[in-house]
C-alpha positions in Angstrom: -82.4 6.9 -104.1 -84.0 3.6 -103.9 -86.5 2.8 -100.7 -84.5 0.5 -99.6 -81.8 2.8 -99.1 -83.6 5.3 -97.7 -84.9 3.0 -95.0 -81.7 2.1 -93.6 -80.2 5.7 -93.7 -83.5 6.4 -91.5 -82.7 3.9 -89.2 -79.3 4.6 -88.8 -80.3 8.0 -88.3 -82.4 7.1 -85.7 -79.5 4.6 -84.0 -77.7 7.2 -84.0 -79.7 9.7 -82.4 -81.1 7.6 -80.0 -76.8 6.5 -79.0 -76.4 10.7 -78.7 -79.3 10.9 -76.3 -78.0 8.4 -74.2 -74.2 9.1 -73.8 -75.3 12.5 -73.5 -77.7 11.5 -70.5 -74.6 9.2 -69.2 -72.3 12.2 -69.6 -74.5 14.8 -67.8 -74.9 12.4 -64.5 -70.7 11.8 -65.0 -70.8 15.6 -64.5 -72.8 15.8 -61.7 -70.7 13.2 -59.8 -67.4 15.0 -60.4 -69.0 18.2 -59.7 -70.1 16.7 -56.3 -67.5 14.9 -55.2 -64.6 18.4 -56.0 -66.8 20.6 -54.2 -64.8 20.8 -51.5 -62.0 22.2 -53.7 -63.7 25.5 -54.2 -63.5 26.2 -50.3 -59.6 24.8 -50.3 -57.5 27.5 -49.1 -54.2 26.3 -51.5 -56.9 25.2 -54.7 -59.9 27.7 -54.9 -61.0 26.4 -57.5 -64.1 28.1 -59.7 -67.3 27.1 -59.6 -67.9 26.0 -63.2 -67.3 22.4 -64.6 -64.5 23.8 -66.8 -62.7 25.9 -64.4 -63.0 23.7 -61.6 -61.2 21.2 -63.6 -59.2 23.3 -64.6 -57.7 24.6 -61.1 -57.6 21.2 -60.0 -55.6 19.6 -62.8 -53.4 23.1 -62.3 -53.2 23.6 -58.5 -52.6 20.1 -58.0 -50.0 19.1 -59.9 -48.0 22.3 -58.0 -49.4 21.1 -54.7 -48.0 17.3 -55.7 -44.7 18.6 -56.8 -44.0 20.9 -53.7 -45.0 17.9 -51.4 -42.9 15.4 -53.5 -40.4 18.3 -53.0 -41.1 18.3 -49.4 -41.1 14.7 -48.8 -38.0 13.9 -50.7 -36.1 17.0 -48.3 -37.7 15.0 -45.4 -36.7 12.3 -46.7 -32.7 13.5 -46.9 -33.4 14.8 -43.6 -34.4 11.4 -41.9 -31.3 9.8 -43.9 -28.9 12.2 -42.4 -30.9 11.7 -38.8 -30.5 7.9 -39.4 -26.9 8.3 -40.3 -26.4 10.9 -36.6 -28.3 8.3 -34.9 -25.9 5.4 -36.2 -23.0 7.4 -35.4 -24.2 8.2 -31.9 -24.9 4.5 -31.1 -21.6 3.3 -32.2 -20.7 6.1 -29.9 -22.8 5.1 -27.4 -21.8 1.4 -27.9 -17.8 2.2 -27.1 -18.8 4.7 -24.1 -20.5 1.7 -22.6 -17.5 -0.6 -23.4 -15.5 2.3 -21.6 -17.5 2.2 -18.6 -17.5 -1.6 -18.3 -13.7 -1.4 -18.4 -14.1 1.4 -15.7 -16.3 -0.6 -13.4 -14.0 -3.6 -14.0 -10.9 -1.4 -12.9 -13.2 0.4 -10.0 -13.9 -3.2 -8.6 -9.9 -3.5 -8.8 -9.4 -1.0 -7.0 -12.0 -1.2 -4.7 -10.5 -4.2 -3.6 -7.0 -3.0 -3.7 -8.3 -0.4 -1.1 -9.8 -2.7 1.3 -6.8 -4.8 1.2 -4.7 -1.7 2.3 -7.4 -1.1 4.8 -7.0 -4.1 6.3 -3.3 -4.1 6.3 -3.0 -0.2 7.4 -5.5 -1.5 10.3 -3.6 -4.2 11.1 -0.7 -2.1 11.0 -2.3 0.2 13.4 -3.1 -3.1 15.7 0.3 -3.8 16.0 1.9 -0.5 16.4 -0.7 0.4 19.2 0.2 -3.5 21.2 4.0 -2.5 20.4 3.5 0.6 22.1 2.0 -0.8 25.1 4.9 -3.3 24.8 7.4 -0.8 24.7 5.5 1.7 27.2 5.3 -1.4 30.1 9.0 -2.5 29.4 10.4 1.6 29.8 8.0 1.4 33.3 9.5 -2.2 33.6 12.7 -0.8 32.9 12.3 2.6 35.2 11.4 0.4 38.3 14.8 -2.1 38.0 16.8 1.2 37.5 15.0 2.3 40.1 15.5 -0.8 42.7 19.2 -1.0 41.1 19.7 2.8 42.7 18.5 1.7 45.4 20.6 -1.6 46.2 23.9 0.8 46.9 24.1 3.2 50.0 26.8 5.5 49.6 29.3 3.8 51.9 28.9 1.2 49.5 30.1 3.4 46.8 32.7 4.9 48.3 33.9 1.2 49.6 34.0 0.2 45.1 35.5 3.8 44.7 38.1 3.1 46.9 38.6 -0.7 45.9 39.1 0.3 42.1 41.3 3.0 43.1 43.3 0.9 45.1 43.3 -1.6 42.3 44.2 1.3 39.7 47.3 2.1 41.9 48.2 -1.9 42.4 48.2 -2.0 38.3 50.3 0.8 38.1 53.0 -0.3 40.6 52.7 -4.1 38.8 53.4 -2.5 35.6 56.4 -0.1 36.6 57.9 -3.3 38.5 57.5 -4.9 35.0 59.1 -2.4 33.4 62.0 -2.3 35.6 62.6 -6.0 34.8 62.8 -5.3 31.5 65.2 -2.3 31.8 67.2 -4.9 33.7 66.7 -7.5 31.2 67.5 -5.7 28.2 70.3 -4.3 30.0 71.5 -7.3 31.2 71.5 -9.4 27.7 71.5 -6.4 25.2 68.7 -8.3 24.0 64.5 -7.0 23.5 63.4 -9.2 26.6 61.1 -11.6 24.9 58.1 -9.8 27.3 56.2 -7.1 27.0 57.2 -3.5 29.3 53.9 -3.1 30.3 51.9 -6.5 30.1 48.2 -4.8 30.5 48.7 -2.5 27.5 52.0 -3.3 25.4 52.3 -6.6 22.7 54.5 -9.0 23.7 57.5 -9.8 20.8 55.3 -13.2 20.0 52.5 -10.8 19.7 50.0 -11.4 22.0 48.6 -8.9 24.5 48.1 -9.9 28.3 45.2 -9.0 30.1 45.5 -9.1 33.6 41.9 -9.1 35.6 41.2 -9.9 39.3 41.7 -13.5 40.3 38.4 -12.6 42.7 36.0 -9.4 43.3 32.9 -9.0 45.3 30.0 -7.4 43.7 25.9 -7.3 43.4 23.7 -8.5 40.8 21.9 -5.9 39.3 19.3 -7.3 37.3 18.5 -11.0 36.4 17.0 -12.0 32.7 16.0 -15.3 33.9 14.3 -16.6 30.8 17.7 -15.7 28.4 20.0 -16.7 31.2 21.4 -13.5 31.4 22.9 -11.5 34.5 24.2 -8.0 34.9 26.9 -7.4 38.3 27.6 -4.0 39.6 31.5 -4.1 38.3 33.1 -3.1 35.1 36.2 -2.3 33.2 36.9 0.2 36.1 37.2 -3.1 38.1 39.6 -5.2 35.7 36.7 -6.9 34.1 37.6 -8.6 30.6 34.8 -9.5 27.8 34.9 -13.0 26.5 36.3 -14.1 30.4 34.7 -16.7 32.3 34.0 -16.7 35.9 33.0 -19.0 38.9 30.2 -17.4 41.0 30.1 -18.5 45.0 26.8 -17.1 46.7 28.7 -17.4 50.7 30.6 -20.3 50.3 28.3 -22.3 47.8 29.4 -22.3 44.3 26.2 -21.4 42.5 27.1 -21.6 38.5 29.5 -20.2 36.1 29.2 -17.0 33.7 30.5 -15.5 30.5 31.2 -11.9 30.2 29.5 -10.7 26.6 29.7 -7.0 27.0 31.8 -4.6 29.5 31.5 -1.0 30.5 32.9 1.2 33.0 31.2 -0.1 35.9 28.4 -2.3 34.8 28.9 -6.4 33.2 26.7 -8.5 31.7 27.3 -11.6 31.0 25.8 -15.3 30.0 25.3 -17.4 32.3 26.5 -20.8 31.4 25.1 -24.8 31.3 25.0 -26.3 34.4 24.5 -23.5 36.3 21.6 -23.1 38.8 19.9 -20.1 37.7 17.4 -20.5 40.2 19.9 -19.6 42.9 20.8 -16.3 41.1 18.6 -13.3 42.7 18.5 -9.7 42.0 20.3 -8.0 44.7 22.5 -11.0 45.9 26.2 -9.8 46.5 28.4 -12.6 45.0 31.7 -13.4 44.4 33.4 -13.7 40.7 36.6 -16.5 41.2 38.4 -16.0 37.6 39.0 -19.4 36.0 42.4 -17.8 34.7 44.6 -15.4 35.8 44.9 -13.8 32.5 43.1 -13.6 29.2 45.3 -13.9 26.3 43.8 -12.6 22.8 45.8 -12.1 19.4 
């Protein structure tokens, strides 16, 4: 081997040596570093790793890896988990979303309601309003109505009474003897002609053959007014159809010798009258209590 040679495989020997020292040097304080800085891993409760370089790494690269794997386990459970939480949570705010649609209908229909209620209120105490004033209406016009049945009682003694007893009896018993009298002339008449007479047998109750029925009432008759209805022009007398009185007849009525009006009989019972009293009449001269005389404007009442 040639100097030259030799010389260079010295140096290179030397290179070389020298590059060993140094990455060996580099390598050591590498050690020292990662042997500081995983010292906590020997004191881990899930690692416990070894003290030594090699074992240390060893458990670390080992443990690790299983500790990385369970939490990437872990975390991807979790992770289902907070999809199927997310998923519950949607489905509980669409929920929740409809339930508060739900209740704005229901506060929409409350208000209705509400409204409706106060509207019957109003009308139920309005109702009650008028109900109580017609009570009171009707309560004064029955005490109204007591006192004028009252004063009507009062207007007639009983001489009175008997005096209309005995003027409708004698009446009763002047119809009867009109009416045989009438039947008697038409005994005679049929008798006489062989003919139906053309007139009823009894005029007050029978059809005559041209079919009308004949009414006889009083051409006059004395009696009281009973009560007077000033503002409806109506007047009620003390006589009835036990007296001869008619509905739908027409009277003249004298106060004394003054003619004080005219009336129409509307209704008719057995001894009570009312009737309208008619235009032109003074009502002011009609009184309550006044005994006046009815003058029939016909002597008979004809009505198909």
């Amino acid at each position: 081997m040639n100097k030259s040679v030799s010389l260079t495989l010295r140096i290179l020997g030397i290179a070389l040596a020298i590059t060993a020292c140094v990455f060996a040097y580099l390598l050591n304080g590498k050690v020292d570093t990662a042997m500081k800085h995983t010292e906590w891993t020997v004191s881990d409760p899930e690692i416990q790793a070894r003290k030594n370089y090699e074992g240390r790494m060893s458990d670390i690269g080992k443990k690790v890896k299983e500790l990385v794997e369970a939490k990437r386990a872990k975390i991807d459970e979790l992770d289902t988990t907070v999809k199927a939480l997310q998923a519950d949570v949607t489905d509980k705010k669409s929920k929740i979303e409809g339930l508060t649609a739900n209740v704005s209908s229901l506060e929409a229909e409350r208000s209705e309601l509400t409204l409706k209620r106060d509207s019957l209120t109003a009308q139920l105490t309005e109702a009650n309003t008028k109900s109580d004033s017609l009570a009171t209406e009707l309560n004064g016009t029955k005490q109204s109505l007591a006192k004028e049945k009252e004063k009507a009682a009062s207007l007639f003694t009983k001489e009175q009474i008997d005096a209309e007893i005995a003027k409708t009896a004698k009446a009763e018993e002047g119809r009867k003897d009109l009416s045989q009298k009438y039947s008697q002339l038409y005994n005679y008449a049929q008798t006489a002609s062989g003919n139906t007479p053309p007139f009823p047998r009894d005029p007050a109750t029978e059809v005559s053959a041209e079919g009308v029925k004949a009414d006889f009432i009083p051409e006059s008759i004395k009696t009281r007014i009973v009560l007077l209805n000033s503002a409806d022009g109506l007047v009620c007398f003390s006589v009835g159809e036990s007296n001869g009185i008619k509905a739908q007849t027409t009277f003249k009525v004298r106060l004394g010798d003054k003619e004080i009006g005219r009336v129409h009989i509307e209704s008719v019972q057995n001894s009570i009258s009312t009737a309208q009293i008619l235009s032109g009449s003074n009502i002011d001269d009609f009184s309550s209590g006044d005994v006046v005389t009815l003058e029939a404007e016909a002597g008979k009442v004809a009505t198909n």
